[in-house]
Wavefront OBJ file of the C-alpha trace (Angstrom):
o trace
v 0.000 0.000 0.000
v 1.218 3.448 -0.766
v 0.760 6.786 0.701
v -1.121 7.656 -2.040
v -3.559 5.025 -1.903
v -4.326 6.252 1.142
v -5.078 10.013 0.251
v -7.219 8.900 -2.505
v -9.349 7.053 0.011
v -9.542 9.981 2.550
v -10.566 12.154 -0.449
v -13.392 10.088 -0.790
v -14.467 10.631 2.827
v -13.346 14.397 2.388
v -14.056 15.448 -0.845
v -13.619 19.173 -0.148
v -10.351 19.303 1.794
v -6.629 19.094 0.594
v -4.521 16.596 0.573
v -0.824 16.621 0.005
v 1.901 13.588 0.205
v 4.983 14.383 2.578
v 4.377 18.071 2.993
v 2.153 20.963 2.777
v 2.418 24.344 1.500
v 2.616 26.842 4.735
v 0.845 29.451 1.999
v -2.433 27.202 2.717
v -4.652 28.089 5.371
v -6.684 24.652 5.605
v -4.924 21.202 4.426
v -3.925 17.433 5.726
v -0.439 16.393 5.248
v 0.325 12.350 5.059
v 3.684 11.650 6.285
v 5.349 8.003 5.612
v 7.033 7.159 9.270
v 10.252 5.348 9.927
v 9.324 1.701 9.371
v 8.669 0.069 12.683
v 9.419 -3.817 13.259
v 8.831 -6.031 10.241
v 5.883 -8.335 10.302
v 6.985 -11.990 9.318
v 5.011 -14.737 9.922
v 6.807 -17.929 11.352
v 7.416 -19.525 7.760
v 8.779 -16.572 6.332
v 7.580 -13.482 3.815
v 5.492 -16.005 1.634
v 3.101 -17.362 4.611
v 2.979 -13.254 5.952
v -1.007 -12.198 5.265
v -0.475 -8.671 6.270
v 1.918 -5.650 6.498
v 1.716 -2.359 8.020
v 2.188 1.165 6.806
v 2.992 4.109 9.400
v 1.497 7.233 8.949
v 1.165 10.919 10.553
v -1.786 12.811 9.357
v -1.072 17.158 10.448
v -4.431 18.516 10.205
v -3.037 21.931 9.273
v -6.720 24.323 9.851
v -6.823 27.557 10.130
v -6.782 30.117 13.268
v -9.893 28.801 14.865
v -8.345 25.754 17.264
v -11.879 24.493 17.605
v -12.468 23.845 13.764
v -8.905 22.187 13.725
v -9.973 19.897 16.393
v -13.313 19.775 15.671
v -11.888 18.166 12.279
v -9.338 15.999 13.867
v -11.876 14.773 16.307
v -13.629 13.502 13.184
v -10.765 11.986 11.299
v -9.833 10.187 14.128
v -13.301 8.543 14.705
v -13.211 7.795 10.782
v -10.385 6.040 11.372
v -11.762 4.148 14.451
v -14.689 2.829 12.450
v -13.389 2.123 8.875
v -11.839 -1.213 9.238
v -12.585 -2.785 6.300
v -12.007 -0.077 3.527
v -10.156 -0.752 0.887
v -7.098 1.473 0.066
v -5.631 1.016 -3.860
v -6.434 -2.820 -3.450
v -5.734 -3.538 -0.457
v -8.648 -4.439 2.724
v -7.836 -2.423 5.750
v -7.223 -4.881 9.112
v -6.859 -2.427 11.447
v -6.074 1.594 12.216
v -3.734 1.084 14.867
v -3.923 4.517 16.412
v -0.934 5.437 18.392
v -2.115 8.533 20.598
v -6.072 8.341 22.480
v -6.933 11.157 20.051
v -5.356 14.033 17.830
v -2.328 15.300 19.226
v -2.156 19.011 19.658
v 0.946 20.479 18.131
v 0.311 23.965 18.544
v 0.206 26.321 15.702
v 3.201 26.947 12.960
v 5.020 30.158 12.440
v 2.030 31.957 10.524
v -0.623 30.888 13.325
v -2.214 27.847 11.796
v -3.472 25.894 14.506
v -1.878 22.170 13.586
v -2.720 18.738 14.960
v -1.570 15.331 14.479
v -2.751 11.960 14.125
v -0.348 9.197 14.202
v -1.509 5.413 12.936
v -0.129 2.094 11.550
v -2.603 0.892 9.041
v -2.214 -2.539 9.283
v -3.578 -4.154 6.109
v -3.677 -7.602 3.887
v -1.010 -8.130 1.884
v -2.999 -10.104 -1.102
v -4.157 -7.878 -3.966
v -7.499 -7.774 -4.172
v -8.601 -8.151 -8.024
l 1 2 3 4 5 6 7 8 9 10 11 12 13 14 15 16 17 18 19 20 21 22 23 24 25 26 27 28 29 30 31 32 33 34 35 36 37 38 39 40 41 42 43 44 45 46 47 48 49 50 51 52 53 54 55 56 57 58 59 60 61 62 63 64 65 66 67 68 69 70 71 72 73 74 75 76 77 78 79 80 81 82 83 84 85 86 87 88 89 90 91 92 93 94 95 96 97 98 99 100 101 102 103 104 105 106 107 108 109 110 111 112 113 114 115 116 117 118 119 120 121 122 123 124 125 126 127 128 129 130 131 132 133
């Protein structure tokens, strides 16, 4: 699964927001950034690669929204629920297993050097391997 696959899904859930792939333009007032994370442990099933069903991608989503910290959480506070309930989806072709959500909700980071109130949300999307046709 790639980081895109997953932004095309999320556009589908948020057809009206931005989405950019390992960055954001600090111009932009309201936008999500996916970040790729530093691999974690690798999953290999006893047996080797060939008899592992799944694999895991680590991601940071930075809600980066606006001025108004309630609309940037308010938003967060959705995403993360989204991501709490959509075990199943399908992202490129691949079923989702699990959100394995690292914090107990959005993670305030403040706001960046022009004010933009920023959280984060940090997951492992743990998914099947197989290609679904």
């Amino acid at each position: 699964m790639l980081v895109s696959d997953v932004i095309i899904w999320m556009k589908t859930q948020y057809p009206n927001n931005a989405f950019y792939n390992g960055m954001i333009p600090k111009n932009t007032e309201q936008c999500i950034g996916v970040y790729l994370k530093n691999r974690g442990t690798r999953i290999i099933a006893i047996g080797g690669y060939d008899n592992t069903s799944y694999a895991s991608l680590p991601l940071s989503l930075l809600i980066h929204w606006g001025k108004d910290a309630d609309a940037c959480q308010q938003l967060a506070n959705k995403m993360y629920e989204l991501m709490q309930s959509a075990i199943g989806a399908v992202m490129g072709n691949h079923r989702v297993i699990d959100f394995d959500l690292q914090d107990n909700g959005p993670v305030n980071v403040d706001r960046d050097e022009n004010g933009i109130c920023e959280m984060v949300i940090r997951m492992n999307i743990i998914y099947e391997r197989q290609v679904m046709t």
